[in-house]
N, C-alpha and C positions, 0 to 999 in steps of 0.2 A: 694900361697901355705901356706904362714905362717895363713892365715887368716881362712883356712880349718883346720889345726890343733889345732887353738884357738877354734872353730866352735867345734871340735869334742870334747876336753875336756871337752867344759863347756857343752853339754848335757851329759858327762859323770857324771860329778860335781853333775848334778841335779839327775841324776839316782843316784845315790849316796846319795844324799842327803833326797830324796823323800823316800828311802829303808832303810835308817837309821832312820828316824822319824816315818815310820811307825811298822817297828818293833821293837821300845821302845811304841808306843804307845799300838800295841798289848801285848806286855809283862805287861802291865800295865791295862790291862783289861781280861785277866784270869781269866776265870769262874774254873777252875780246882783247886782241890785242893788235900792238902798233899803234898806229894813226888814229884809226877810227874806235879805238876802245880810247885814248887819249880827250880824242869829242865827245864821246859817247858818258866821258868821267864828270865833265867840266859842264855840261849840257845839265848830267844828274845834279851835281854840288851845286851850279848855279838856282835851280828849281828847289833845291831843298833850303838852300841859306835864305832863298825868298819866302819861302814858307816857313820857316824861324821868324823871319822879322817880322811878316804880317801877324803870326800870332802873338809878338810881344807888341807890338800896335795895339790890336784887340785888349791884349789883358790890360794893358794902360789905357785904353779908352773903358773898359768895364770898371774900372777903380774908384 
């Protein structure tokens, strides 16, 4: 049982991980501009720095 809930974390971890890199990456290539590519940057970087930190939660809780 323990090894099912290790199992479930760490493809959580990668969901996590995978979803945070890619939306700092899309944030980072933004064709939009002015205002709403400014939101549209901080919207992306805020979603991806969360998805960094959950995943370093995960890896500290799987250790």
């Amino acid at each position: 049982m323990n090894e099912l809930v290790g199992t479930v974390l760490f493809g959580v971890m990668m969901l996590a991980l995978v979803l945070g890199l890619s939306c700092i990456v899309m944030a980072i290539i933004s064709t939009k501009k002015g205002q709403e590519a400014f939101q549209e940057r901080i919207e992306y970087g805020f979603l991806g720095v969360t998805g960094l930190v959950i995943t370093g939660l995960l890896a500290y809780a799987l250790s």
